[in-house]
Backbone as CSV, one residue per row, in Angstrom:
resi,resn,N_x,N_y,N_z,CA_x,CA_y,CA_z,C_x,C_y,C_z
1,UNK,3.131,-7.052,10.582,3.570,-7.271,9.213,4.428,-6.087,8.797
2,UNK,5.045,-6.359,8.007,6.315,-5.479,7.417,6.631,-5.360,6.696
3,UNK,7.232,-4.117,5.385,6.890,-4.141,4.095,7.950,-5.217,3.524
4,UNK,8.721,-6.359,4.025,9.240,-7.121,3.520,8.425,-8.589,3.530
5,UNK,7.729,-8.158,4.501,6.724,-9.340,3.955,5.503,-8.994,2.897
6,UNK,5.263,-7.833,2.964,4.535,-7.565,1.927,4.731,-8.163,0.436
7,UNK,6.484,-7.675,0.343,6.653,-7.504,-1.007,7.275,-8.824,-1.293
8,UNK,7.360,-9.816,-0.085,7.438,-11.545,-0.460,6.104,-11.881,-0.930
9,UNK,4.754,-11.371,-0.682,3.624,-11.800,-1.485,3.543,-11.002,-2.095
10,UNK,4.017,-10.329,-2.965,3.817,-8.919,-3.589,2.140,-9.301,-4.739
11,UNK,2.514,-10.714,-5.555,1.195,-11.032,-5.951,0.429,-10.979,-5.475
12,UNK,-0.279,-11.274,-4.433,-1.820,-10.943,-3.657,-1.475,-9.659,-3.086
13,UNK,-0.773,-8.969,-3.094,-0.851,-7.417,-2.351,-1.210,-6.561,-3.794
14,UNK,-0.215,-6.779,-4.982,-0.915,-6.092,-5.825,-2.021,-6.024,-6.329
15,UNK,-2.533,-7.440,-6.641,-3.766,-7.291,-7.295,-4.733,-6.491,-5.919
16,UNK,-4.845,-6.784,-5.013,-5.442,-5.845,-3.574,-5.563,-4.615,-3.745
17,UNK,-4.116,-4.106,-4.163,-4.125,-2.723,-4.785,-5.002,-2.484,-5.718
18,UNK,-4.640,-2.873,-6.496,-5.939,-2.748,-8.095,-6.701,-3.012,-8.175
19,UNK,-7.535,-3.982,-6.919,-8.932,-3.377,-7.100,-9.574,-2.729,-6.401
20,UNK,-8.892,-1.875,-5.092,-9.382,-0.953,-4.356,-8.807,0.460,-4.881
21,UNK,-7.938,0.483,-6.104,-7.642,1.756,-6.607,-7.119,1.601,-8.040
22,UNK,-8.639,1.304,-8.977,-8.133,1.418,-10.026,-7.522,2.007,-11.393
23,UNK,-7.403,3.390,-10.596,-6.496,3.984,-11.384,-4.897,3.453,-11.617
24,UNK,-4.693,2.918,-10.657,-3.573,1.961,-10.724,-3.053,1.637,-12.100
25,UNK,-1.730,1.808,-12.183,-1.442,1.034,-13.167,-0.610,-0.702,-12.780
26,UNK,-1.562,-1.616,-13.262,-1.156,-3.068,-12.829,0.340,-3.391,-13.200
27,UNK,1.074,-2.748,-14.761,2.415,-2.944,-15.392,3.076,-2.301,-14.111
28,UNK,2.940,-0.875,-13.438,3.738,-0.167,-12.905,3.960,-0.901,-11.600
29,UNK,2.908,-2.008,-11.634,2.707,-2.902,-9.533,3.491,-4.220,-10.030
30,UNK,4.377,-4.560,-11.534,4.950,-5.584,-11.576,5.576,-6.314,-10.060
31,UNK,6.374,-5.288,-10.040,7.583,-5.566,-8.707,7.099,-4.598,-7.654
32,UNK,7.837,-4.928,-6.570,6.893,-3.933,-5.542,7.866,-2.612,-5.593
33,UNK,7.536,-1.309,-4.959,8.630,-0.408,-5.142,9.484,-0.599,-3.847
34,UNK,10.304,-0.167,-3.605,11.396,-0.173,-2.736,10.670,-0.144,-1.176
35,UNK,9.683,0.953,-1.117,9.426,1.309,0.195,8.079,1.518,-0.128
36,UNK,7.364,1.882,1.009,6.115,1.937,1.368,5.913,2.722,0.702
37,UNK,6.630,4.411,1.219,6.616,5.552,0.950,6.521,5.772,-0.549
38,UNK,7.241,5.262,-1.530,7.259,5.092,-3.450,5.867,4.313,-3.380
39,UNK,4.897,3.529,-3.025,3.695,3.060,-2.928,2.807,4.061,-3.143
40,UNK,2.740,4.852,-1.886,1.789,5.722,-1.000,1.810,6.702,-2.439
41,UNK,3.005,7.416,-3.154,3.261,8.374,-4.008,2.587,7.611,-5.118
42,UNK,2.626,6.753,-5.510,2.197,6.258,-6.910,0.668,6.293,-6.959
43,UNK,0.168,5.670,-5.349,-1.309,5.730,-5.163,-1.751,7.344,-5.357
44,UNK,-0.806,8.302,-4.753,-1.819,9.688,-4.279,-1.858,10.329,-5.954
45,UNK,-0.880,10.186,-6.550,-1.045,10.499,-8.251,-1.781,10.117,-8.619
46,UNK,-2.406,8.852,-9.191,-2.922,8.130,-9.764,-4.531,8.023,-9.210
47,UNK,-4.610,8.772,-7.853,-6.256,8.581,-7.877,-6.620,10.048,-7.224
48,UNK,-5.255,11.336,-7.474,-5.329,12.462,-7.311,-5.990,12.711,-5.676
49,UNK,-5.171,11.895,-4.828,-4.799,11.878,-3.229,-4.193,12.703,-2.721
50,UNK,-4.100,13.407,-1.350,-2.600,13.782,-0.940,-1.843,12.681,-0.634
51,UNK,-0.514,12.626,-0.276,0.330,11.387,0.145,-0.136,11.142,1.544
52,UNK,-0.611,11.943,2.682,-0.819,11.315,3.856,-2.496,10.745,3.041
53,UNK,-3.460,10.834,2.971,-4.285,10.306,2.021,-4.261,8.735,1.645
54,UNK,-3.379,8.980,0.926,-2.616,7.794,-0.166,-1.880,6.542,1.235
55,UNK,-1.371,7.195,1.688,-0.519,6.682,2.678,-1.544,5.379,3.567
56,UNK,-2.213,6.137,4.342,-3.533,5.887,5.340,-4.048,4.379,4.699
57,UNK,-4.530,5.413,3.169,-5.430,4.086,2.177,-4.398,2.565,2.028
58,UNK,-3.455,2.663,1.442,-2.099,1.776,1.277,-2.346,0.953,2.672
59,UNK,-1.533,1.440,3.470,-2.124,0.640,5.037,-2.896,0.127,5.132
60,UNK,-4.301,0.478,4.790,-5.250,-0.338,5.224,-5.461,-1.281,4.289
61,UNK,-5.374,-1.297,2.772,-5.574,-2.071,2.083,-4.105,-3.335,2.559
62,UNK,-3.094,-2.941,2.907,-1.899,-3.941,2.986,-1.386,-4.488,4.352
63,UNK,-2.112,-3.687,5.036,-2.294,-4.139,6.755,-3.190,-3.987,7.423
64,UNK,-4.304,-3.849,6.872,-6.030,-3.605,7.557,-6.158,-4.559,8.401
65,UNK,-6.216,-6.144,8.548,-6.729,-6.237,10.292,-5.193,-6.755,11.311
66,UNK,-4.442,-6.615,10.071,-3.249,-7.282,11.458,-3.195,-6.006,12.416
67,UNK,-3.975,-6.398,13.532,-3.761,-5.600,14.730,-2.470,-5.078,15.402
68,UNK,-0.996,-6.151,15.426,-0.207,-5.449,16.344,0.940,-4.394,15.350
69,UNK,0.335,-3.995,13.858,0.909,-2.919,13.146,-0.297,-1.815,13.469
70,UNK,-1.465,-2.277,13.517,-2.438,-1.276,13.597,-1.759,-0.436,15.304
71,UNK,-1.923,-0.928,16.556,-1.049,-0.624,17.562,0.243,0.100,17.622
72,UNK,0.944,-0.284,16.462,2.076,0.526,16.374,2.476,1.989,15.806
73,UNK,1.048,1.694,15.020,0.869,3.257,14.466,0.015,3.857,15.226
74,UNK,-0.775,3.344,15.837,-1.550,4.570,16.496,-0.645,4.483,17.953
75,UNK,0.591,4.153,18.804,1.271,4.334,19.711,2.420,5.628,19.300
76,UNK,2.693,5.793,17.514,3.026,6.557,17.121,4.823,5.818,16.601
């Protein structure tokens, strides 16, 4: 999966977001942000994360069991 498919369901990815980090602001998850990376930053603010932190969490909440992204990050 890929953040362009993400942000074609962006409705079921956000609400996902908000309720595994509800400091979230739901107005600010209207639209998705550009990149992963503007994600990861909004998460590590908002629940006082570092960005690799923030980053990690994001992933798993938006690609937790699809396996052949899980593979791709840990191949590096």
């Amino acid at each position: 999966m890929e953040w362009n498919s993400v942000a074609n369901d962006w409705g079921s990815a956000s609400r996902r977001l908000v309720k595994r980090f509800p400091g979230l602001d739901a107005k600010a998850l209207a639209t998705p942000p550009a990149r992963l990376e503007a994600l990861a930053e909004m998460v590590a603010e908002a629940q006082d994360m570092t960005l690799f932190e923030a980053r990690e969490e994001v992933e798993d909440v938006l690609f937790g069991e699809w396996v052949p992204y899980r593979l791709s990050r840990m191949s590096g």
